[in-house]
DSSP file (Angstrom, degrees, kcal/mol; ACC not computed):
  #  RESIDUE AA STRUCTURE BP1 BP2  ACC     N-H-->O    O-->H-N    N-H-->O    O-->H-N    TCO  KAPPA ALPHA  PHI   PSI    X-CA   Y-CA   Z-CA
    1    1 A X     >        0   0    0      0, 0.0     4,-1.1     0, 0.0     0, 0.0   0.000 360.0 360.0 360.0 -34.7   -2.8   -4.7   15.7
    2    2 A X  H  >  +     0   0    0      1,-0.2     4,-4.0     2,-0.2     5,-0.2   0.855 360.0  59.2 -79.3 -24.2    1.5   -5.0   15.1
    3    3 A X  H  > S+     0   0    0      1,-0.2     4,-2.0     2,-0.2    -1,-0.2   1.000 108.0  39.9 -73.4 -42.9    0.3   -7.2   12.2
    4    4 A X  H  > S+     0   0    0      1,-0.2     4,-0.6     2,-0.2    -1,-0.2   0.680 113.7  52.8 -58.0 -25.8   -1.5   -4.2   10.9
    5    5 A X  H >X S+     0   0    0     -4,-1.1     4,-3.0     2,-0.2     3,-0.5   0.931 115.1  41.2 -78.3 -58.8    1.3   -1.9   11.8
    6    6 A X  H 3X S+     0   0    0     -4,-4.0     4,-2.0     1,-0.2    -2,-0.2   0.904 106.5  56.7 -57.8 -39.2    4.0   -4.1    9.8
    7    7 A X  H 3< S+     0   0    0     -4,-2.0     4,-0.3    -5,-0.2    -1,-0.2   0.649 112.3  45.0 -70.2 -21.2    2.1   -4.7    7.2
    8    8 A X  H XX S+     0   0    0     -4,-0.6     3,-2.7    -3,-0.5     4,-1.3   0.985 114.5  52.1 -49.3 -86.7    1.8   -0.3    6.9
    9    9 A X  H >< S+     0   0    0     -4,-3.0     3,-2.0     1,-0.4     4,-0.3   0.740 110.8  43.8 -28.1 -77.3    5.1    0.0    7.4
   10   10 A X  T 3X S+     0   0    0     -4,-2.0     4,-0.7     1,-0.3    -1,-0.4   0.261 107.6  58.3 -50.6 -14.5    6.0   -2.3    4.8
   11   11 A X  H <> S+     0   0    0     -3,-2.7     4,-1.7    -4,-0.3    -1,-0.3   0.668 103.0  46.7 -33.9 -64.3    4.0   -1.2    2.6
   12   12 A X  H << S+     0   0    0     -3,-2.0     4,-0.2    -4,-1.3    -2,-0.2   0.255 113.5  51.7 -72.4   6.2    5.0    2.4    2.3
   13   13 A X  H  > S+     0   0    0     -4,-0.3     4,-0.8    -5,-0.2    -2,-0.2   0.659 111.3  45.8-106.6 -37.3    8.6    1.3    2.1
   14   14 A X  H >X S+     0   0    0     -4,-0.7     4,-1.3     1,-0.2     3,-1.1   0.988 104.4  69.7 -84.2 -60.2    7.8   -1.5   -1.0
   15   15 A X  H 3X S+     0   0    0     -4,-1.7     4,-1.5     1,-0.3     3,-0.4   0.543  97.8  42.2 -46.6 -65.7    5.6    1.4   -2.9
   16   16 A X  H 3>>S+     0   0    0      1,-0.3     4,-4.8     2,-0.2     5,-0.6   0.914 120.3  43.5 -20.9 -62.4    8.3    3.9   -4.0
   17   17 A X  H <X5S+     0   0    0     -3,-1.1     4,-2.9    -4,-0.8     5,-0.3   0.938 108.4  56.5 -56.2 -37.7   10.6    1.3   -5.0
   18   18 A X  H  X5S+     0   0    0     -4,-1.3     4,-2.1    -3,-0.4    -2,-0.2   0.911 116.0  39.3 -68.7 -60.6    7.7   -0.7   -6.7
   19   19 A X  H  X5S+     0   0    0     -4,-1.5     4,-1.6     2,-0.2    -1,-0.3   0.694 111.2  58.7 -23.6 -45.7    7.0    2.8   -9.0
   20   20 A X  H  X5S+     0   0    0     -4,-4.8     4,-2.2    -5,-0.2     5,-0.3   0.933 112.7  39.6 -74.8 -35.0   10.9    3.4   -9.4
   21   21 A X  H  X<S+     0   0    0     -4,-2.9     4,-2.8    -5,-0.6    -2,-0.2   0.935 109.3  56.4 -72.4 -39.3   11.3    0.0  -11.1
   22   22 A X  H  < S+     0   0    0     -4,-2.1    -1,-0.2    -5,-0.3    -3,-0.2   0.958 108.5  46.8 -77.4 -31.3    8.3   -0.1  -13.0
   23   23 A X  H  < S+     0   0    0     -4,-1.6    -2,-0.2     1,-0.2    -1,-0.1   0.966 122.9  37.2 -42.4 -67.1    9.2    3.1  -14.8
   24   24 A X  H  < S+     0   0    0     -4,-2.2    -2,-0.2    -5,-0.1    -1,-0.2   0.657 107.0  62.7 -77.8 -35.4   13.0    1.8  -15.4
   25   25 A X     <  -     0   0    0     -4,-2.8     2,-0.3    -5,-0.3     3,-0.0  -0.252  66.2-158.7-102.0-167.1   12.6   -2.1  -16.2
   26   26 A X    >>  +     0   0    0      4,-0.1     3,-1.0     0, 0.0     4,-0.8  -0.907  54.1  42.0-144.7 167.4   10.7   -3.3  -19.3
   27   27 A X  H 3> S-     0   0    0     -2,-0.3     4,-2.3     1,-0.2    -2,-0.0  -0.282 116.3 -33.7  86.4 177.8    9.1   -6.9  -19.9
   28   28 A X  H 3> S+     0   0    0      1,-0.2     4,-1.2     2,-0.2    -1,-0.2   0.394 129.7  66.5 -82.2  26.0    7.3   -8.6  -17.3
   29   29 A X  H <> S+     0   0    0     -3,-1.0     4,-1.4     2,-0.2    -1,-0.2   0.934  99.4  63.0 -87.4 -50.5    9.1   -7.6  -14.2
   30   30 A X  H  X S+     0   0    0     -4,-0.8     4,-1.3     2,-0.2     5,-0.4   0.849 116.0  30.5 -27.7 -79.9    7.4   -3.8  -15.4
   31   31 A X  H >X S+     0   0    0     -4,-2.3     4,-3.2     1,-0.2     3,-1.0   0.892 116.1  60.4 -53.4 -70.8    3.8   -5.4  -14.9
   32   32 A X  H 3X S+     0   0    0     -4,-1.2     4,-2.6     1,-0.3    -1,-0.2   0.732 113.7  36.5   5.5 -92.4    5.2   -7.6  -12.2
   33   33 A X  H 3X S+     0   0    0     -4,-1.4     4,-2.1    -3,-0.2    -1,-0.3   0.715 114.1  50.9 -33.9 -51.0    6.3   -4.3  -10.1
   34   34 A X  H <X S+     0   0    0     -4,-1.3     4,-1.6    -3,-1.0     5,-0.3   0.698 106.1  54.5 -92.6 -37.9    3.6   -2.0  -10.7
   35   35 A X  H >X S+     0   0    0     -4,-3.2     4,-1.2    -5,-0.4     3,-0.6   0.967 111.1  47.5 -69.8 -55.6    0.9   -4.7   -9.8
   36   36 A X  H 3X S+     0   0    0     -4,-2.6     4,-1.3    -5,-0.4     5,-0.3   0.967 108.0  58.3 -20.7 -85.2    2.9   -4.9   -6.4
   37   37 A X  H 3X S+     0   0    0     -4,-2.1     4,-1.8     2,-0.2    -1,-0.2   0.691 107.2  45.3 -24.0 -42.5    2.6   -1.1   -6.7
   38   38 A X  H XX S+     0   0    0     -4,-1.6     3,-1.5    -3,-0.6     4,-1.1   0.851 107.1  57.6 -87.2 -77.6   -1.4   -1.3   -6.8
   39   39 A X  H >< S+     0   0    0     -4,-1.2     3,-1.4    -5,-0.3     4,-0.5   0.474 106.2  44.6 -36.6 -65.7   -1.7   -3.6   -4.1
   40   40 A X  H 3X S+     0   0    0     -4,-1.3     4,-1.0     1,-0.3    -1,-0.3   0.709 117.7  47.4 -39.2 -41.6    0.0   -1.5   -1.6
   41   41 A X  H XX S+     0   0    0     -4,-1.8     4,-2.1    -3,-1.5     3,-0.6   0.923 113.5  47.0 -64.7 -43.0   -2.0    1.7   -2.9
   42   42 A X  H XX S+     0   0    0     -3,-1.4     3,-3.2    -4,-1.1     4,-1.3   0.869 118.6  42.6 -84.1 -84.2   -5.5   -0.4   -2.8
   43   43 A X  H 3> S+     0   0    0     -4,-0.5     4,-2.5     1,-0.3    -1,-0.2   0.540 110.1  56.1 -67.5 -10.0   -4.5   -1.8    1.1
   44   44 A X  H <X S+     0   0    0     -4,-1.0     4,-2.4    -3,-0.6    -1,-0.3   0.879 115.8  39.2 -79.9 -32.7   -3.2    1.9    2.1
   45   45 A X  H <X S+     0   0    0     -3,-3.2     4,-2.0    -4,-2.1     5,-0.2   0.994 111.2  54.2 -53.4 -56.3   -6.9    3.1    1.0
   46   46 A X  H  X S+     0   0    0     -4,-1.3     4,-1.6    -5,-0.4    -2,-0.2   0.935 113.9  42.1 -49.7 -63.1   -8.4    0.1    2.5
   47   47 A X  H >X S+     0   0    0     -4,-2.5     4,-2.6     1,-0.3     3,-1.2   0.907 116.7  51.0 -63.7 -48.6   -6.3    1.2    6.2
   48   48 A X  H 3X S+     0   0    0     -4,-2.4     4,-0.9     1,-0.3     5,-0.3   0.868 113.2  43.4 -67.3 -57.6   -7.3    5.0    5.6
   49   49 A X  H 3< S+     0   0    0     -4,-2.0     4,-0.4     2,-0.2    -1,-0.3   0.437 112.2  49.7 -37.6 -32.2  -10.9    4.2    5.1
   50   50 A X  H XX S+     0   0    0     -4,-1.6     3,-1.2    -3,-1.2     4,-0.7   0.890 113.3  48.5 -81.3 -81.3  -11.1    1.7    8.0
   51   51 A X  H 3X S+     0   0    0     -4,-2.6     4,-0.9     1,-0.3    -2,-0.2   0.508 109.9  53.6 -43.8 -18.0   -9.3    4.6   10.6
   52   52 A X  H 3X S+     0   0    0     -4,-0.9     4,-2.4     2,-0.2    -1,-0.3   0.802 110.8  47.4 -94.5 -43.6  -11.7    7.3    9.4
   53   53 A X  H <> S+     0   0    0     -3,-1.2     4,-1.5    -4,-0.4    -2,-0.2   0.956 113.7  43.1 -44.9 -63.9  -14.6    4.9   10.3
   54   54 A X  H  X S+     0   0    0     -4,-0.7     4,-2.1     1,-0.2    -1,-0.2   0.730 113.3  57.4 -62.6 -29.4  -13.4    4.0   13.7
   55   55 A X  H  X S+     0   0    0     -4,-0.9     4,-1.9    -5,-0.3    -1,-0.2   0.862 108.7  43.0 -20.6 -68.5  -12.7    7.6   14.0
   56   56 A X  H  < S+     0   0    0     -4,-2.4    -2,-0.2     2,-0.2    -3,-0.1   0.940 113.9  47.9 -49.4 -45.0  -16.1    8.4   13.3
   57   57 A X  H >< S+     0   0    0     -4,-1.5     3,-1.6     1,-0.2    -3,-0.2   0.885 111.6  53.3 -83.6 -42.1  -17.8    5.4   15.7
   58   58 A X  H 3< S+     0   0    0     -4,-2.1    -1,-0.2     1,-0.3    -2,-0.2   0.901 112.3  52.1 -61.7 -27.4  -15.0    6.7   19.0
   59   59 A X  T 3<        0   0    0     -4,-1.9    -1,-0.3     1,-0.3    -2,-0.2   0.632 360.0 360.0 -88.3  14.3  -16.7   10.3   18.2
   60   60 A X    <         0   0    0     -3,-1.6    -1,-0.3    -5,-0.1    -2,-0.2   0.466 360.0 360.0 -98.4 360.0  -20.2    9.2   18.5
């Protein structure tokens, strides 16, 4: 569960930056960043989507 927690954390702290830099830089650090950028959006789904399940299963 604390891996799950850091990896959140961390996650919403990398994403901004990962967006401010791929706007600004050019080349492959752009792609670089902004793939960074997806993964942290695709695992933030992935967490939201797991908590509304286990949500669901504690209200049954």
């Amino acid at each position: 569960m604390t891996n799950q927690i850091v990896f959140r954390d961390v996650a919403r702290i990398i994403l901004p930056f990962s967006i401010f830099i791929g706007l600004f830089s050019h080349g492959a650090t752009s792609a670089a960043v902004f793939a960074l950028g997806l993964i942290c959006i695709c695992y933030e789904i992935k967490q939201r989507k797991r908590a509304s399940y286990l949500s669901e299963f504690e209200g049954a």
